[in-house]
mmCIF file as gemmi writes it, N, C-alpha and C atoms, coordinates in Angstrom:
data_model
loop_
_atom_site.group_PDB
_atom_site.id
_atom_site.type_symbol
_atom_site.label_atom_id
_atom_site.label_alt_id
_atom_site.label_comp_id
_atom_site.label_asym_id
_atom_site.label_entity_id
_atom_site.label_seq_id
_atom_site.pdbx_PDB_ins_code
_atom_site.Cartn_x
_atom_site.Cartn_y
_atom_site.Cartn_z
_atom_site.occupancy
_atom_site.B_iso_or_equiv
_atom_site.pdbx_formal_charge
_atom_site.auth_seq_id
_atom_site.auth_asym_id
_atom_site.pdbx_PDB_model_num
ATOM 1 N N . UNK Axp A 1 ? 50.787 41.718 -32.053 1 0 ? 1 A 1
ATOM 2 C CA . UNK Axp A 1 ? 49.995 42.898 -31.768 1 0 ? 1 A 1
ATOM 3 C C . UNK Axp A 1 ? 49.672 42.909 -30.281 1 0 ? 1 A 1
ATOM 4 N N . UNK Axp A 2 ? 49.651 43.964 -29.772 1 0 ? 2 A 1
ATOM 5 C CA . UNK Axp A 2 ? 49.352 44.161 -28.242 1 0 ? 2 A 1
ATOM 6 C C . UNK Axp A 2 ? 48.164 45.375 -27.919 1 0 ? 2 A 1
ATOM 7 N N . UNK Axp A 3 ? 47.51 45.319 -27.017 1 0 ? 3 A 1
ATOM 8 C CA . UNK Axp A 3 ? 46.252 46.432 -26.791 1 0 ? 3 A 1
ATOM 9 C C . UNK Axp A 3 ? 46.538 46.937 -25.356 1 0 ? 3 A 1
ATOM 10 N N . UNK Axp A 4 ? 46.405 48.181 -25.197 1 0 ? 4 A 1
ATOM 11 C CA . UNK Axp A 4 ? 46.317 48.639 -24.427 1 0 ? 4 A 1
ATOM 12 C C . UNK Axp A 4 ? 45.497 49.992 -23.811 1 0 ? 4 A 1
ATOM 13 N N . UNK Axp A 5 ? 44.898 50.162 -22.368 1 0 ? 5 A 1
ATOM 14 C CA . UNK Axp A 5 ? 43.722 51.123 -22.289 1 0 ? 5 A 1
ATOM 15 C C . UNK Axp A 5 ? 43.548 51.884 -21.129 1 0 ? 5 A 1
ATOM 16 N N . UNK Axp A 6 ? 43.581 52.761 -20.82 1 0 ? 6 A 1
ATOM 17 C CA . UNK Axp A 6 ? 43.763 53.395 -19.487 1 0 ? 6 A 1
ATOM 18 C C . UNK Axp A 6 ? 42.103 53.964 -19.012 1 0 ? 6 A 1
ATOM 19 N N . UNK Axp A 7 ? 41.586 53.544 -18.074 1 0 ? 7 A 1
ATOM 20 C CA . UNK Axp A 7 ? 40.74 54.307 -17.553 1 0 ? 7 A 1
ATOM 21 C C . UNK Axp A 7 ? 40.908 54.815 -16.214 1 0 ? 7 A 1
ATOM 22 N N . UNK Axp A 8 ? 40.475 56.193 -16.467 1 0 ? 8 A 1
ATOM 23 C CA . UNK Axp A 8 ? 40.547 56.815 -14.961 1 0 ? 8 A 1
ATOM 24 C C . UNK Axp A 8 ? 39.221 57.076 -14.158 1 0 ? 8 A 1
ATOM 25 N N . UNK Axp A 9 ? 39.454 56.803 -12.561 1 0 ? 9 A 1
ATOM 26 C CA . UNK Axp A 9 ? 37.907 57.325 -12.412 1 0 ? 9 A 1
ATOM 27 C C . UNK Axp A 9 ? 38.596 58.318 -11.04 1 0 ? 9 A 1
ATOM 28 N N . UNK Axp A 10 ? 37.53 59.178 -10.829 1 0 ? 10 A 1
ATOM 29 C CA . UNK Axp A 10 ? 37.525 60.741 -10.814 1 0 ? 10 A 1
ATOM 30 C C . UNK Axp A 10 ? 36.511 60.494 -9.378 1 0 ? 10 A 1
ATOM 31 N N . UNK Axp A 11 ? 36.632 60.541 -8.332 1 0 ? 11 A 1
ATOM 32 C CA . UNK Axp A 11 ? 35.679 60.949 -7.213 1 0 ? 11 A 1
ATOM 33 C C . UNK Axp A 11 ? 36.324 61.151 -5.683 1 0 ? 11 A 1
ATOM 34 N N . UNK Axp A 12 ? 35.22 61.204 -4.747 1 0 ? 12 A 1
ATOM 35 C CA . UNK Axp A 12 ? 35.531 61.285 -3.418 1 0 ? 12 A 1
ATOM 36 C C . UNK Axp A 12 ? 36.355 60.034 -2.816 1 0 ? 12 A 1
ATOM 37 N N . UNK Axp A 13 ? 37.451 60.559 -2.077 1 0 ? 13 A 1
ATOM 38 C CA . UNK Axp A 13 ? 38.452 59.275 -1.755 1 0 ? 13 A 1
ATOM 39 C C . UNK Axp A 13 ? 37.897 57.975 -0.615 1 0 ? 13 A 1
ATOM 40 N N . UNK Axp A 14 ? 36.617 57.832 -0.627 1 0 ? 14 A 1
ATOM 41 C CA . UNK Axp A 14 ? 35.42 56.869 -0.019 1 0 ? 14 A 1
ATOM 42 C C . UNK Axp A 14 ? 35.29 55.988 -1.062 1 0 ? 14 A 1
ATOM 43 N N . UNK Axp A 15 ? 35.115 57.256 -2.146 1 0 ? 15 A 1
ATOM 44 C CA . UNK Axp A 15 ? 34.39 56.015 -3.277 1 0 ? 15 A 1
ATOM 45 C C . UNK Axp A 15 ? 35.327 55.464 -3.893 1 0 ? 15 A 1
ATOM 46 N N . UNK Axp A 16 ? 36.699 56.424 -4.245 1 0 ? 16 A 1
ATOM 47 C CA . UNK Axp A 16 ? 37.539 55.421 -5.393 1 0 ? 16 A 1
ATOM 48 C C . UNK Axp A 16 ? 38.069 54.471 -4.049 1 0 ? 16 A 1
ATOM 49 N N . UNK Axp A 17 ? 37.962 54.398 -2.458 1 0 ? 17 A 1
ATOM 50 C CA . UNK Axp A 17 ? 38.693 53.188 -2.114 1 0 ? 17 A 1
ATOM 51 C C . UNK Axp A 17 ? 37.708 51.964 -2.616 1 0 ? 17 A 1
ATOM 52 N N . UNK Axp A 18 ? 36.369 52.113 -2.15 1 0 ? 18 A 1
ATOM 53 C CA . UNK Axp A 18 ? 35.135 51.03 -2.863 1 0 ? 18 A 1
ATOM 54 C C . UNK Axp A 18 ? 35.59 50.958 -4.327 1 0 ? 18 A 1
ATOM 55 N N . UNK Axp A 19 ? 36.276 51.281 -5.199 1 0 ? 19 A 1
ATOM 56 C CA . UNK Axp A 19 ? 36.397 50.976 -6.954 1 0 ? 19 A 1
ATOM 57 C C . UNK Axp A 19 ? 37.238 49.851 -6.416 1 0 ? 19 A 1
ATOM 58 N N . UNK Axp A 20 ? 38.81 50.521 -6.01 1 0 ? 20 A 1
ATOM 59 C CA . UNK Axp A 20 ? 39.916 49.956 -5.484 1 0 ? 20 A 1
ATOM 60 C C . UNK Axp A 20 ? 39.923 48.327 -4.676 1 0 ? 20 A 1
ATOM 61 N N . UNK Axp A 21 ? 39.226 48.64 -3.666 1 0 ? 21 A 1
ATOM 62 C CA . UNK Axp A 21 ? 38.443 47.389 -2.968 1 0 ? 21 A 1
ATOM 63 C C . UNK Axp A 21 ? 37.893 46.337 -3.468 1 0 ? 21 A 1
ATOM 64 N N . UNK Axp A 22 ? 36.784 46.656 -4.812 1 0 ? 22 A 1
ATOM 65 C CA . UNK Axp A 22 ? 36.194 45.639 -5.512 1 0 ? 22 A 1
ATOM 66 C C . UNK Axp A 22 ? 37.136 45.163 -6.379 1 0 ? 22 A 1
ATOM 67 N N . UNK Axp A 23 ? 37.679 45.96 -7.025 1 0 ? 23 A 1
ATOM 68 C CA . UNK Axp A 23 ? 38.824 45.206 -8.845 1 0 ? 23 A 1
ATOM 69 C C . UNK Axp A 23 ? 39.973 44.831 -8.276 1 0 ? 23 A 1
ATOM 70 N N . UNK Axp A 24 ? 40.729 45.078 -7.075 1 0 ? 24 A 1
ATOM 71 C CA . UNK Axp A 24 ? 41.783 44.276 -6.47 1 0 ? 24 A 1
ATOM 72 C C . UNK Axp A 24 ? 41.87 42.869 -6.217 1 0 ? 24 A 1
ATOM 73 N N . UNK Axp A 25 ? 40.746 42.083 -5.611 1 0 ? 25 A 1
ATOM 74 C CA . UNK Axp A 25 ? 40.663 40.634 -5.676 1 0 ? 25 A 1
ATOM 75 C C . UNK Axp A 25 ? 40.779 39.983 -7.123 1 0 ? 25 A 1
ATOM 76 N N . UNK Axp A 26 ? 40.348 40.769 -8.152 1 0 ? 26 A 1
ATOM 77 C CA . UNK Axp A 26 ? 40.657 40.162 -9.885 1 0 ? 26 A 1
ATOM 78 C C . UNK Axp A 26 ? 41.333 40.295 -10.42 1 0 ? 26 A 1
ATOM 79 N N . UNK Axp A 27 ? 42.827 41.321 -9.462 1 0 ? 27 A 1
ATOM 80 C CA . UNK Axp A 27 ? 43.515 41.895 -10.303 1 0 ? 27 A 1
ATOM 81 C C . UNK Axp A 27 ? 44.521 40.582 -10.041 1 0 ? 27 A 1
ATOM 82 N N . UNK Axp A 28 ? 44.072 39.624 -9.161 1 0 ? 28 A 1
ATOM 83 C CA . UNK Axp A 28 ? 45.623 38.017 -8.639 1 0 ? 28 A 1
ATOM 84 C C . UNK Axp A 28 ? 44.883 37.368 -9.908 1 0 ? 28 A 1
ATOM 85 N N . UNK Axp A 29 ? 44.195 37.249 -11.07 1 0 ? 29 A 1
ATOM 86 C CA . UNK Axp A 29 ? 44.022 36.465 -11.451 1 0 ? 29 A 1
ATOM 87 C C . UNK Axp A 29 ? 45.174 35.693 -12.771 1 0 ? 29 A 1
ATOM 88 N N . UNK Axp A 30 ? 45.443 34.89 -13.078 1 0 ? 30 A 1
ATOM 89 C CA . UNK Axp A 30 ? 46.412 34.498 -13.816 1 0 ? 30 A 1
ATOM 90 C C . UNK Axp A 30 ? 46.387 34.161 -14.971 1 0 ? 30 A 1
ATOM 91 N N . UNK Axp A 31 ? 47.118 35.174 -16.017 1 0 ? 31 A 1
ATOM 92 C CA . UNK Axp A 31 ? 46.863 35.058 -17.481 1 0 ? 31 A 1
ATOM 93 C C . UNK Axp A 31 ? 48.095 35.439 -18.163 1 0 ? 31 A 1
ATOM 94 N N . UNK Axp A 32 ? 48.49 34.66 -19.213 1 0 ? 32 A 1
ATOM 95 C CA . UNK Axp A 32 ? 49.793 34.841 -19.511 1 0 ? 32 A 1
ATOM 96 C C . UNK Axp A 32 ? 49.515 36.182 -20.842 1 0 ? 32 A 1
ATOM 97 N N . UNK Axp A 33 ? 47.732 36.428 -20.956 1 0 ? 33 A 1
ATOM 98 C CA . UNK Axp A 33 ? 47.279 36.87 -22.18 1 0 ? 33 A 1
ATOM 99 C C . UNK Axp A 33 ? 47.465 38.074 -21.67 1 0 ? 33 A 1
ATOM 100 N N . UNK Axp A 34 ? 46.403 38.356 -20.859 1 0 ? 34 A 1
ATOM 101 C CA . UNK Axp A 34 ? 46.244 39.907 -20.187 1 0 ? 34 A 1
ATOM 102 C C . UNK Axp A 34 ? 46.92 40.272 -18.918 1 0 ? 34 A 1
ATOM 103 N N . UNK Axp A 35 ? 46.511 41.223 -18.515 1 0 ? 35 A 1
ATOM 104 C CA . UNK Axp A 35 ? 46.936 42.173 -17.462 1 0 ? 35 A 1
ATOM 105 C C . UNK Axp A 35 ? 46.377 43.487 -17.23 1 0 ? 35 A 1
ATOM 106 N N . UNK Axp A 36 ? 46.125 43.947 -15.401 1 0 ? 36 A 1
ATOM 107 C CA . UNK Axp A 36 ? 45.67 44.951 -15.62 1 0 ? 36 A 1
ATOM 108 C C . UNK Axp A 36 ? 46.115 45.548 -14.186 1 0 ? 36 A 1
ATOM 109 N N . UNK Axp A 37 ? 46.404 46.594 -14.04 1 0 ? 37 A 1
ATOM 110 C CA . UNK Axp A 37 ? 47.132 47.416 -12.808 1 0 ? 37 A 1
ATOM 111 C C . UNK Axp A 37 ? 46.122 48.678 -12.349 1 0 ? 37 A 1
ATOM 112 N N . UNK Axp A 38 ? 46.24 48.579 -10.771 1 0 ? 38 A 1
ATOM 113 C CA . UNK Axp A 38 ? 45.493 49.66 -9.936 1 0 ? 38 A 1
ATOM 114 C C . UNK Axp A 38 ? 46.573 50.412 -9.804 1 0 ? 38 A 1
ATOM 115 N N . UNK Axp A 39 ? 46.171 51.998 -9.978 1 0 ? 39 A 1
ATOM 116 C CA . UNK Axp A 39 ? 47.064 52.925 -9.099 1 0 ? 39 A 1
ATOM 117 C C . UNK Axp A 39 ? 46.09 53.592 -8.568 1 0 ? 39 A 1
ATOM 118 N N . UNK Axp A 40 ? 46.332 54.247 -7.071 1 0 ? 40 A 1
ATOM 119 C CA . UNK Axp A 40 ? 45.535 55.44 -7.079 1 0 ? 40 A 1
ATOM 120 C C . UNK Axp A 40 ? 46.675 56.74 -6.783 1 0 ? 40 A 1
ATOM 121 N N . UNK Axp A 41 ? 45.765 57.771 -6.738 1 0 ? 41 A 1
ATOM 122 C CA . UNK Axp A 41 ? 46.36 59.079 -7.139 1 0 ? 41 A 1
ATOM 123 C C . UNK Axp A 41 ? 45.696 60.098 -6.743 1 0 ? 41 A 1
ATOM 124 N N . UNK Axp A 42 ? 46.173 61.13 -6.181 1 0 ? 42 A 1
ATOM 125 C CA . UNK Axp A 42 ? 45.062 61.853 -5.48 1 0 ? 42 A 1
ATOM 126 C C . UNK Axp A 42 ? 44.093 62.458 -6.337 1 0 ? 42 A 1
ATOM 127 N N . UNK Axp A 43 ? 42.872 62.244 -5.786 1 0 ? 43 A 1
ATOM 128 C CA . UNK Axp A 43 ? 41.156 61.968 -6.069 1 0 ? 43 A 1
ATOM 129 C C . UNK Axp A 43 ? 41.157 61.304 -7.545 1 0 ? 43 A 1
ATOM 130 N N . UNK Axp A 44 ? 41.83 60.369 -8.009 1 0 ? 44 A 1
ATOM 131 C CA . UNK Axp A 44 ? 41.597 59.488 -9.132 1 0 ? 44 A 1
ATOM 132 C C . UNK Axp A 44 ? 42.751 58.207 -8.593 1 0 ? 44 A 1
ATOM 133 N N . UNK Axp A 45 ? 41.756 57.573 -9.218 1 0 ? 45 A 1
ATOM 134 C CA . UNK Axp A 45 ? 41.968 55.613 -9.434 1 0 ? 45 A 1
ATOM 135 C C . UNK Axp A 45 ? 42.478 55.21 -11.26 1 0 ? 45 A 1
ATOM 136 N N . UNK Axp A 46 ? 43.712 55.122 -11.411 1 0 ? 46 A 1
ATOM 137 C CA . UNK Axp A 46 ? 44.148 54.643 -12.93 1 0 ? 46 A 1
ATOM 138 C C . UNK Axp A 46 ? 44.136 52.749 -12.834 1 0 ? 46 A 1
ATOM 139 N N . UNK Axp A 47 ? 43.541 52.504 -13.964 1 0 ? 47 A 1
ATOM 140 C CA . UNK Axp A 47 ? 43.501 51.046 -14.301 1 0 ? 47 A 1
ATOM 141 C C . UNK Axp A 47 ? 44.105 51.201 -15.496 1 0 ? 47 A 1
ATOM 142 N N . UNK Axp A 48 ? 44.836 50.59 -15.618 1 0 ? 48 A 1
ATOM 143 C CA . UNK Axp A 48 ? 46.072 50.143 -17.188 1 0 ? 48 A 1
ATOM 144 C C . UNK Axp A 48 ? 45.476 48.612 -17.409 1 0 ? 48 A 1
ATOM 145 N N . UNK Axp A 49 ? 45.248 48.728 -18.858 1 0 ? 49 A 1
ATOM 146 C CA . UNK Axp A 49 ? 44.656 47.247 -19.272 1 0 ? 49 A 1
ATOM 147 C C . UNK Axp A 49 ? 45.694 46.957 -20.185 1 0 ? 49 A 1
ATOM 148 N N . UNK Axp A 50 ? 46.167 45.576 -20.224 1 0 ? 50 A 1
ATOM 149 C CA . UNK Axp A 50 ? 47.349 45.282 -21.608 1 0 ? 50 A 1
ATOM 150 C C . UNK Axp A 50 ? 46.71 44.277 -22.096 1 0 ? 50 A 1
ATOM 151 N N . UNK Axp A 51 ? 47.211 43.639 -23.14 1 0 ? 51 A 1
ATOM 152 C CA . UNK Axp A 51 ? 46.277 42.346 -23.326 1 0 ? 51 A 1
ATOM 153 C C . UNK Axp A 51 ? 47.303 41.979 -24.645 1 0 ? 51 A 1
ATOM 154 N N . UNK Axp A 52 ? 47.518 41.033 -24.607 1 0 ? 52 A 1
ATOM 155 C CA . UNK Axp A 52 ? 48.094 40.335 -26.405 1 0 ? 52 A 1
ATOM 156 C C . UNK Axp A 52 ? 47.161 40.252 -27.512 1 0 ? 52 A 1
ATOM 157 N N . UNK Axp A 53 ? 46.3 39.768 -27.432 1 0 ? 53 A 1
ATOM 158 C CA . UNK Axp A 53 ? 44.998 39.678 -28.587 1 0 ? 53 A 1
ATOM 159 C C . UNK Axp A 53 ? 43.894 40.51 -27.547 1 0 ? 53 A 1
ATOM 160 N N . UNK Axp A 54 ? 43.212 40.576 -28.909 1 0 ? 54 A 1
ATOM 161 C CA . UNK Axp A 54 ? 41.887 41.031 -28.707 1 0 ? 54 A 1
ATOM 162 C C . UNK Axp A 54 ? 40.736 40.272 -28.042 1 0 ? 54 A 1
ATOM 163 N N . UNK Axp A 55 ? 40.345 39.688 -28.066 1 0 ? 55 A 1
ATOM 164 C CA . UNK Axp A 55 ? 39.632 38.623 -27.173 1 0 ? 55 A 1
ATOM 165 C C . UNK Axp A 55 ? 40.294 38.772 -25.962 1 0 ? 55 A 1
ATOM 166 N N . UNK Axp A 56 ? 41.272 38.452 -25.151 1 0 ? 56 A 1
ATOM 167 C CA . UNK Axp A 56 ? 41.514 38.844 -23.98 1 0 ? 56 A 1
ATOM 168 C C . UNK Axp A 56 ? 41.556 40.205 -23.428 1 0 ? 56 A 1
ATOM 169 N N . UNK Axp A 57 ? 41.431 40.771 -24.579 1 0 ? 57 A 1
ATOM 170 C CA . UNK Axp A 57 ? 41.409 42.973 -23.834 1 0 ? 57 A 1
ATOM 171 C C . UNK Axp A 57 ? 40.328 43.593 -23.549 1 0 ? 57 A 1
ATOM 172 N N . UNK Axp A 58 ? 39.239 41.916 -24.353 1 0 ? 58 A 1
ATOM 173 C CA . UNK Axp A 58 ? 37.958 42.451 -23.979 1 0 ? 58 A 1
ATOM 174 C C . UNK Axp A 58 ? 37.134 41.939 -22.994 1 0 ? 58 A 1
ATOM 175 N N . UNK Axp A 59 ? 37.788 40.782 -22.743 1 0 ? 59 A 1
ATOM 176 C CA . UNK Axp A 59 ? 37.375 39.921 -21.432 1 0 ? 59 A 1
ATOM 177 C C . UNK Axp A 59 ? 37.67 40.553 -20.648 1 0 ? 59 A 1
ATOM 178 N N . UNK Axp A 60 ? 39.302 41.233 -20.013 1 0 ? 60 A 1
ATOM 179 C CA . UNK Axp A 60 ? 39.161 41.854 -19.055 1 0 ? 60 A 1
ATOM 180 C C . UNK Axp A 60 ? 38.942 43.153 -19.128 1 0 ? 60 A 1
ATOM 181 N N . UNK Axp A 61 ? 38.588 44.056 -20.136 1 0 ? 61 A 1
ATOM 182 C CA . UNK Axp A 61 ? 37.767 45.005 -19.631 1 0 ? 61 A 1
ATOM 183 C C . UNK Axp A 61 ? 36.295 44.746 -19.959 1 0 ? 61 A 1
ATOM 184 N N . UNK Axp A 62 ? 35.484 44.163 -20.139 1 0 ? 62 A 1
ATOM 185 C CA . UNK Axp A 62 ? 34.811 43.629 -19.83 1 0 ? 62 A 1
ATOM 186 C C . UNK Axp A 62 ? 34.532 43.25 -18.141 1 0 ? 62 A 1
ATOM 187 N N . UNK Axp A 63 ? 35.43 42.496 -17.509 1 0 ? 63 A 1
ATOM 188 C CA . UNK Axp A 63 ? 35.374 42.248 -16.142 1 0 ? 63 A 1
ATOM 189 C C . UNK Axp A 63 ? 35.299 43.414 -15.259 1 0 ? 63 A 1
ATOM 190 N N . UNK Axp A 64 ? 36.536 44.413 -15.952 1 0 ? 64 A 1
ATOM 191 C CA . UNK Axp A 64 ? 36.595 45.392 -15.164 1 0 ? 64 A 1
ATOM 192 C C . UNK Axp A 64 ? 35.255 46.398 -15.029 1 0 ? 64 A 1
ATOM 193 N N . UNK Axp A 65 ? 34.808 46.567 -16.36 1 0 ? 65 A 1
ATOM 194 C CA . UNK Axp A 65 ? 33.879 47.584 -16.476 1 0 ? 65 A 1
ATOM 195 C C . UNK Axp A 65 ? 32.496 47.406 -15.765 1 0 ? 65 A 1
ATOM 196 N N . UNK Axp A 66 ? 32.093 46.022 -15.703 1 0 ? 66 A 1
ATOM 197 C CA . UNK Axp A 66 ? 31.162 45.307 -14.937 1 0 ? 66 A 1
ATOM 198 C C . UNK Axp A 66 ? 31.329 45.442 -13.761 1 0 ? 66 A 1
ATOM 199 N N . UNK Axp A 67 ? 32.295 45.146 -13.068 1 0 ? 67 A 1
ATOM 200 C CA . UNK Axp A 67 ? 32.655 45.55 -11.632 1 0 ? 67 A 1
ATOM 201 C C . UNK Axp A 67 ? 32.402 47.155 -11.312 1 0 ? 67 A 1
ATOM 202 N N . UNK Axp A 68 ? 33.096 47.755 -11.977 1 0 ? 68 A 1
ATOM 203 C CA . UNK Axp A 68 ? 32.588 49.503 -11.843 1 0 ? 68 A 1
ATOM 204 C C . UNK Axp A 68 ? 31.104 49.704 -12.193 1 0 ? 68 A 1
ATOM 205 N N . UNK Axp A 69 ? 30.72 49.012 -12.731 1 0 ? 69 A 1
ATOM 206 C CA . UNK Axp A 69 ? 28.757 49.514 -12.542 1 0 ? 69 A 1
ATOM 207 C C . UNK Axp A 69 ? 28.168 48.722 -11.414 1 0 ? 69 A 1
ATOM 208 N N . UNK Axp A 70 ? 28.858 47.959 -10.619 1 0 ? 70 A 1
ATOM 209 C CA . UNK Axp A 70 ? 28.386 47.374 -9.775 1 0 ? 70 A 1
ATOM 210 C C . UNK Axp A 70 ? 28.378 48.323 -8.271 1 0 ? 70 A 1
ATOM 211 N N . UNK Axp A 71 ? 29.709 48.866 -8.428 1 0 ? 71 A 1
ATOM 212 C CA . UNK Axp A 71 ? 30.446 49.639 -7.338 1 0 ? 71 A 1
ATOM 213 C C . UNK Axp A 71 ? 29.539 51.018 -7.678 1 0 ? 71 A 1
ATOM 214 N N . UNK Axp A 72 ? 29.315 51.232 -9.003 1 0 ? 72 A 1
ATOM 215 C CA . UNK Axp A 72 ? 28.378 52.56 -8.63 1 0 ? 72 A 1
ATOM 216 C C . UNK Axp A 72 ? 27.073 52.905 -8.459 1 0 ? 72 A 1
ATOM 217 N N . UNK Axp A 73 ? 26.472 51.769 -8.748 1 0 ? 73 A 1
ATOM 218 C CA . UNK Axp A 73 ? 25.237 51.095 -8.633 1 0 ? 73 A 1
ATOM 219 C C . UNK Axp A 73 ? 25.303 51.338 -6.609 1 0 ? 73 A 1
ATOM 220 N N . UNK Axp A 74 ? 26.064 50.455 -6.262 1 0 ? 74 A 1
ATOM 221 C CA . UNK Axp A 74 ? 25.993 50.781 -4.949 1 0 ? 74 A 1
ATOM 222 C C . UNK Axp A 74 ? 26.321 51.87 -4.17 1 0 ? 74 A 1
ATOM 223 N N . UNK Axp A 75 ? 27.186 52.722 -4.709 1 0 ? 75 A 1
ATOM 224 C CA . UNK Axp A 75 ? 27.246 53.888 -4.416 1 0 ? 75 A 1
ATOM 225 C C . UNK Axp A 75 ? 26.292 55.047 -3.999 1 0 ? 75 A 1
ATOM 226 N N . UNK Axp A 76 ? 25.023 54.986 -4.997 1 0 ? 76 A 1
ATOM 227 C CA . UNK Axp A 76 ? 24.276 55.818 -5.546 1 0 ? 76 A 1
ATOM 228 C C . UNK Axp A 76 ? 22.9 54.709 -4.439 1 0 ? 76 A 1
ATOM 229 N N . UNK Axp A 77 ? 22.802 53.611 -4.29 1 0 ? 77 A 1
ATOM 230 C CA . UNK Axp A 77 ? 22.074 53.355 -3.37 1 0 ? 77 A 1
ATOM 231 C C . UNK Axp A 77 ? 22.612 53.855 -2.126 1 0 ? 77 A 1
ATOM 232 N N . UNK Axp A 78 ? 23.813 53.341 -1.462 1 0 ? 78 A 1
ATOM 233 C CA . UNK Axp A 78 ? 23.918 53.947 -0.348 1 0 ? 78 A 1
ATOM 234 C C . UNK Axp A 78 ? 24.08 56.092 0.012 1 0 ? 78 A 1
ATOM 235 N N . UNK Axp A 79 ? 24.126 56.378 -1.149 1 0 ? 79 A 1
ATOM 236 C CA . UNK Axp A 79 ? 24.214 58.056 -0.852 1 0 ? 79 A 1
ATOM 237 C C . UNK Axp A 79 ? 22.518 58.461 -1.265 1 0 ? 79 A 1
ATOM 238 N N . UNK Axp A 80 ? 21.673 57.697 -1.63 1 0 ? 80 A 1
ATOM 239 C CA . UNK Axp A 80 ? 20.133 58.348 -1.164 1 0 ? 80 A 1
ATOM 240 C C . UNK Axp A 80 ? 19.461 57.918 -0.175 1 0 ? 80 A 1
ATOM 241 N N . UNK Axp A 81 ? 20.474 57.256 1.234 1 0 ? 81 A 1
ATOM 242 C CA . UNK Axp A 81 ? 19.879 56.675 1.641 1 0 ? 81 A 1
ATOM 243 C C . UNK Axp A 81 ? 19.829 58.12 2.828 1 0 ? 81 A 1
């Protein structure tokens, strides 16, 4: 069995480079289980998640999704500033 999950995110080409910027250093990480790919695209960022089992599809989106509330968390501080 294999899993797979696409999320897209949708904004100003500032912010998806900050998405891009943060989930790129995790994307070298080495797993024979999972996998997960950046594209960007004009004004959207695609992440493709694959994974063999379940437990690993949720670890890394898990990782991923954590990282994106981090990146928008900061976002939203630096644009009321």
């Amino acid at each position: 069995m294999s899993y797979k999950n696409t999320i897209e995110i949708s904004d100003s080409q500032t912010n998806l480079n900050a998405y891009y910027n943060a989930l790129l250093p995790e994307k070298d990480f080495k797993s024979e289980r999972a996998t997960y790919d950046l594209k960007k695209q004009k004004g959207k960022l695609i992440i493709t998640i694959e994974a063999k089992d379940a437990t690993s599809f949720r670890a890394v989106t898990n990782t991923i999704t954590g990282l994106i509330a981090i990146v928008e968390k900061s976002i939203k501080v630096v644009d009321s500033r």
